[in-house]
N, C-alpha and C positions, 0 to 999 in steps of 0.2 A: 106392730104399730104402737107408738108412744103415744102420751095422752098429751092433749092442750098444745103447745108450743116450744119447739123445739126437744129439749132433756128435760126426762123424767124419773121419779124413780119408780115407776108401776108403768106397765105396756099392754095393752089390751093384745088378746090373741082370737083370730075367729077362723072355725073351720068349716066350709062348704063340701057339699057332697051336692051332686046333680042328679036326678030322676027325671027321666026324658027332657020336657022343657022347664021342670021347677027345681025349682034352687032351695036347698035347705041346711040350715044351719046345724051341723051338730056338736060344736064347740063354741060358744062364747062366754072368756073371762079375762079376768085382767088377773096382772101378777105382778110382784116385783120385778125392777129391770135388775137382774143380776149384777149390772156394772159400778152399782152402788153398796155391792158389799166387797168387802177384801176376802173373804171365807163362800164361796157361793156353791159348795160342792152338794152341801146340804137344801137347797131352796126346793129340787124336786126330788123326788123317790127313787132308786133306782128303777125300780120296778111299780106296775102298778096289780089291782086285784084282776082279777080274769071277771067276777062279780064283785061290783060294786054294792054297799048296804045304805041305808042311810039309819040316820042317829035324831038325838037331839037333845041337846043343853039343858042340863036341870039349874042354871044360875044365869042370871042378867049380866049382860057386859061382858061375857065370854069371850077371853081374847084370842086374836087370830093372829096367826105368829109367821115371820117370813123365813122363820128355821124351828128345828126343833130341838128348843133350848130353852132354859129360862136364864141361862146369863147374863150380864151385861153387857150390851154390845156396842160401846164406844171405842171400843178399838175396832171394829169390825166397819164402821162405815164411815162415808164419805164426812168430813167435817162440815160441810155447809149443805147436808143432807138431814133435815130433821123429820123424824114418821109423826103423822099426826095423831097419835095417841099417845104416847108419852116415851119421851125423850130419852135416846141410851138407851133404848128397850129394840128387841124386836120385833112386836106388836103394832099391825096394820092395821088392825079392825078390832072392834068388839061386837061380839055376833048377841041379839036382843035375845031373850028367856024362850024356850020351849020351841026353837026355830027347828026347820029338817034341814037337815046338813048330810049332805053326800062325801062317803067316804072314799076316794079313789085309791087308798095305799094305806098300810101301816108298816110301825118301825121302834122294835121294840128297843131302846136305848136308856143306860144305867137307870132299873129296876121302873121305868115308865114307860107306857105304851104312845107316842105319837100318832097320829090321824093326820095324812094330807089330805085334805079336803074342798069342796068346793060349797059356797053357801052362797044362793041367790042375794043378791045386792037389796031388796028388800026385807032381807033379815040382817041386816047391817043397822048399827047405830047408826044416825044419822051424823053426830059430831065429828067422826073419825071414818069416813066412807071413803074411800079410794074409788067407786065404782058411782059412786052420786053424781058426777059428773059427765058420765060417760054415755052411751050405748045403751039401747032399751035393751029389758031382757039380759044385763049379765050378770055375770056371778062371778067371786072371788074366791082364786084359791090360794091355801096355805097352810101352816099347819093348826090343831088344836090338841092338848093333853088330852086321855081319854077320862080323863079323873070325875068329870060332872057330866058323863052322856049317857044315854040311854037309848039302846036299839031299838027301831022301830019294827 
């Protein structure tokens, strides 16, 4: 499901599971729509962990990234696609100081460890939220360095 109106570049995903007659939710988060990158091979994991940990950020505005890169990525997207955190970048989010951040995958790539992860949408700045808009209860995933976390 796309957000707001028509094309997006983020798409909410939710996954139901049934117990007798209740209905519960055990996936909701938004993500980039793949269709707005030219390079999309990297946006999920191949694989994910069998356990899951969570972490948390020792720095404010921890950016949350739609690959796992710190490149520039104007060649990689749509020209009249701009992320709202800053421009030519692949940064979706900035995740707020001391947040718990669930880690679903890691990926160790030239000498640094990436984190696909999922971070409740109230550990989001509010400036640059992709999920602000959306769905009570979701969360965003994507990647983060593992440079400034710390296990919980």
């Amino acid at each position: 499901m796309f957000q707001c109106c028509g094309e997006s570049p983020y798409f909410s995903e939710r996954k139901f599971n049934f117990k007798g007659l209740e209905l519960i939710i055990s996936e909701n988060f938004v993500s980039i729509n793949p269709e707005y990158i030219a390079d999309a091979k990297n946006l999920k994991p191949e694989s994910k962990l069998d356990n899951p940990y969570f972490v948390k950020n020792t720095i404010e505005d921890y950016n949350i990234r739609f690959s796992p890169t710190l490149e520039n990525q104007n060649d990689n997207v749509k020209e009249s696609f701009q992320f709202g955190c800053e421009e030519g970048t692949n940064i979706i989010s900035k995740i707020k100081l001391n947040s718990r951040i669930k880690v679903l995958a890691e990926l160790i790539q030239n000498d640094r460890t990436w984190l696909f992860v999922e971070v409740d949408g109230k550990f989001l700045n509010k400036k640059c939220n992709p999920v602000s808009f959306d769905f009570d209860n979701q969360s965003l995933r994507g990647w983060i360095s593992s440079k400034f976390v710390e296990k919980l």
